[in-house]
C-alpha positions as CSV (number, residue, x, y, z in Angstrom):
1,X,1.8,-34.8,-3.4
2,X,4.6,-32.4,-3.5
3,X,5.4,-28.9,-1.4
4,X,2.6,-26.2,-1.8
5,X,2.9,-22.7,-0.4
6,X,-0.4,-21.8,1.1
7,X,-2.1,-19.0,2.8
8,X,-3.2,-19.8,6.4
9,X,-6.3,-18.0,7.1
10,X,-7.9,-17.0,10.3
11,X,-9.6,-20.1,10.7
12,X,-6.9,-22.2,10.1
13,X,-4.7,-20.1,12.6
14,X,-7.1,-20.8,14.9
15,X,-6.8,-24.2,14.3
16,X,-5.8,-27.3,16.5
17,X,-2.5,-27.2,13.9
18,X,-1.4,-24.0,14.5
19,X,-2.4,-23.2,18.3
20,X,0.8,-24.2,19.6
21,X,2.6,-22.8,16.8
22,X,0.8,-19.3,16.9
23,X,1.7,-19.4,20.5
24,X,4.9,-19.6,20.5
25,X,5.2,-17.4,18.0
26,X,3.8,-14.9,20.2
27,X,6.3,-15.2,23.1
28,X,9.1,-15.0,20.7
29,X,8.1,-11.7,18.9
30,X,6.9,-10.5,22.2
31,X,10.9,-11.2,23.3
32,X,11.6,-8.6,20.4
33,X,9.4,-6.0,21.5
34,X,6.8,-6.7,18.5
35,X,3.2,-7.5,18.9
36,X,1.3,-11.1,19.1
37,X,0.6,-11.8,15.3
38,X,-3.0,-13.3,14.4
39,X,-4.3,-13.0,10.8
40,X,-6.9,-10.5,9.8
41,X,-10.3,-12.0,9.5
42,X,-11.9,-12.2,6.2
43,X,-14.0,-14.1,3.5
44,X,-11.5,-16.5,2.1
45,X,-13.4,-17.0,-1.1
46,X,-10.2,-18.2,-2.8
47,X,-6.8,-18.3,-0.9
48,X,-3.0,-18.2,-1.7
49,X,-2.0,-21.5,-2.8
50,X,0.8,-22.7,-4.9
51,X,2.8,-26.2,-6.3
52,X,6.5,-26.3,-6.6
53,X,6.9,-28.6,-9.0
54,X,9.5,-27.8,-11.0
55,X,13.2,-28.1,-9.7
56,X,14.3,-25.4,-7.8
57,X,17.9,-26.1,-9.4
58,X,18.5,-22.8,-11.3
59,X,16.1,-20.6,-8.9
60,X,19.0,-21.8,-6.5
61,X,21.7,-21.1,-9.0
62,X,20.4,-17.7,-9.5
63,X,20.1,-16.7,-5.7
64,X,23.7,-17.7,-4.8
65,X,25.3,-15.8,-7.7
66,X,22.8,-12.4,-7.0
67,X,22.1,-12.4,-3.4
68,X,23.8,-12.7,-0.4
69,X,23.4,-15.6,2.2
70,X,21.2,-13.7,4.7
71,X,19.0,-12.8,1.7
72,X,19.0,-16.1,0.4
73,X,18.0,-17.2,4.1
74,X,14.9,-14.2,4.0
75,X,13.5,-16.1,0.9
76,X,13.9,-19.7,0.9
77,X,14.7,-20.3,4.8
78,X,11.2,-20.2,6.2
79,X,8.5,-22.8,7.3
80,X,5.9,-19.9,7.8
81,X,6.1,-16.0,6.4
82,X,4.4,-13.8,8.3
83,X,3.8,-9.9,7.6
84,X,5.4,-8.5,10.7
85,X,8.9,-7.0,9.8
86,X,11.3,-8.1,12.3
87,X,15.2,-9.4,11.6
88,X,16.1,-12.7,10.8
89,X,14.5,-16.2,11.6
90,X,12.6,-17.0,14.7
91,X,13.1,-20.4,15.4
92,X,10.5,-22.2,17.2
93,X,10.4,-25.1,19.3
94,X,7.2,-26.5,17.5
95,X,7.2,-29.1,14.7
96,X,7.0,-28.2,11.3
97,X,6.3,-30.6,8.3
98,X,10.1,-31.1,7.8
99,X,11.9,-30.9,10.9
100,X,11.6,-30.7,14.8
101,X,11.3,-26.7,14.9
102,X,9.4,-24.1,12.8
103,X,11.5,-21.1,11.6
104,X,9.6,-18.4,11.1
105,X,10.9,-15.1,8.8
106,X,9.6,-11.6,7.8
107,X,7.5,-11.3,4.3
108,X,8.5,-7.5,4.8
109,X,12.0,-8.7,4.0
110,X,11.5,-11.3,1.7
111,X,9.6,-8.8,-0.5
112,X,12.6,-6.7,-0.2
113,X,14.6,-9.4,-1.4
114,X,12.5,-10.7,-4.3
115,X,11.8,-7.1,-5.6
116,X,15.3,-6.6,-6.4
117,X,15.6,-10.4,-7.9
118,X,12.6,-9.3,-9.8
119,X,14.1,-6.6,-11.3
120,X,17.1,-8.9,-12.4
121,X,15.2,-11.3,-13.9
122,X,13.0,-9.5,-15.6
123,X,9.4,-10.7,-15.0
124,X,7.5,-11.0,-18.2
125,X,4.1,-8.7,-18.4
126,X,1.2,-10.8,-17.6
127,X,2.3,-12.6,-14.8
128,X,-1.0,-13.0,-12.1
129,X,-0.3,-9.9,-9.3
130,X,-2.4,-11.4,-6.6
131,X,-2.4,-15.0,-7.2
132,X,-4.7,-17.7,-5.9
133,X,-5.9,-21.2,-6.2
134,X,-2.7,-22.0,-7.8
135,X,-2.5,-19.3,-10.7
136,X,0.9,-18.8,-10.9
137,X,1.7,-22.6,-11.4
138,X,-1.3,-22.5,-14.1
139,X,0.4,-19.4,-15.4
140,X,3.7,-20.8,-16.1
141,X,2.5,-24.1,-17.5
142,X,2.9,-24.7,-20.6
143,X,3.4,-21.0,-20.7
144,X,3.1,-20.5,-24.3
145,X,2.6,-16.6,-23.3
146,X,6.3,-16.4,-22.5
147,X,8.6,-15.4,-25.5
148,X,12.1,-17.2,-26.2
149,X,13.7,-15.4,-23.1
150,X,11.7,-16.3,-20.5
151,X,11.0,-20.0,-22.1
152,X,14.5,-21.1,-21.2
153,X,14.7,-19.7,-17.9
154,X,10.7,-21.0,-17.1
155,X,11.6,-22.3,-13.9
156,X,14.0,-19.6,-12.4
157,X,10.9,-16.3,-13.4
158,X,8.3,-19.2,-11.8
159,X,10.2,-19.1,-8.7
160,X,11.3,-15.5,-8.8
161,X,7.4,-14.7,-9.3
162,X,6.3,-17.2,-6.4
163,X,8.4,-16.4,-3.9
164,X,7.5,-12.3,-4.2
165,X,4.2,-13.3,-4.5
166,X,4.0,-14.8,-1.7
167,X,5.4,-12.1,0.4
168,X,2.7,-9.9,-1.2
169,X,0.2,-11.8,-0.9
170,X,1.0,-12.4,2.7
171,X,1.5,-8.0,3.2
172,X,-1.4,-7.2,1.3
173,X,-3.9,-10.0,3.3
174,X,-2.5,-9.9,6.6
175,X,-1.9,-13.8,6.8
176,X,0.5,-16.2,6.9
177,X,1.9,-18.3,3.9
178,X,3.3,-21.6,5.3
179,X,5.1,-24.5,3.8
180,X,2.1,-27.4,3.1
């Protein structure tokens, strides 16, 4: 068990799960002037999947002493990243795994974000560019690749490295990632 990030292909948008959600999402970008959003079609030989299974304590730590609440928000406050640039969350009225609603935010910005994090922490050489079928998480454990500097902070560079992934992967494939 645990939370995954995970890609959500075409298929799966077009999905029982995810009708109602990709609907909705529709009327609210069309409200902002933006297009309806539907991932690109392709063979989804292996797909954007990762484990957060490490606490998220010093990742957290990190974000609130380098970034401010509305870029924390970009990264971290988001049931499904999707690679339309917009502003701030759109809040749905559609269940997510956690709560009543679905909040919806731009991997546009949260690359932004995580770029300049990125460059803070430091990202050791190495680290997977365009991660899937959990790579990263293999990656970083035991991580025997990662000198004394990055050892320490294992945790905070997994993190840093995820959550830019993430928007990557979600820019460079055209897809969703979505809290699993």
């Amino acid at each position: 068990m645990g939370v995954y990030l995970s890609e959500v292909t075409f298929e799966r948008w077009n999905s029982e799960r995810f009708l109602k959600l990709g609907s909705a999402l529709d009327f609210a970008l069309a409200d902002r002037g933006l297009a309806p959003f539907m991932p690109e079609p392709r063979a989804a030989e292996r797909t954007f999947e990762e484990k957060l299974i490490w606490s998220m304590d010093g990742f957290g730590e990190l974000c609130e002493r380098e970034l401010s609440q509305e870029d924390i928000d970009a990264v971290l406050d988001w049931n499904i990243l999707i690679p339309v640039e917009f502003d701030g969350p759109i809040t749905l009225p559609v269940p997510s795994m956690y709560g009543d609603t679905t909040t919806v935010r731009s991997a546009h910005r949260a690359q932004e974000v995580m770029r300049l994090l990125a460059a803070r922490v430091d990202l050791p050489p190495g680290v997977p560019i365009d991660p899937t079928g959990l790579a990263l998480t293999t990656w970083f454990d035991p991580a025997p690749q990662l000198d004394s500097r990055w050892r320490d902070d294992r945790t905070i560079v997994f993190y840093t490295a995820l959550f830019l992934r993430a928007a990557e992967y979600s820019l460079r494939h055209t897809c969703a990632i979505s809290e699993a």
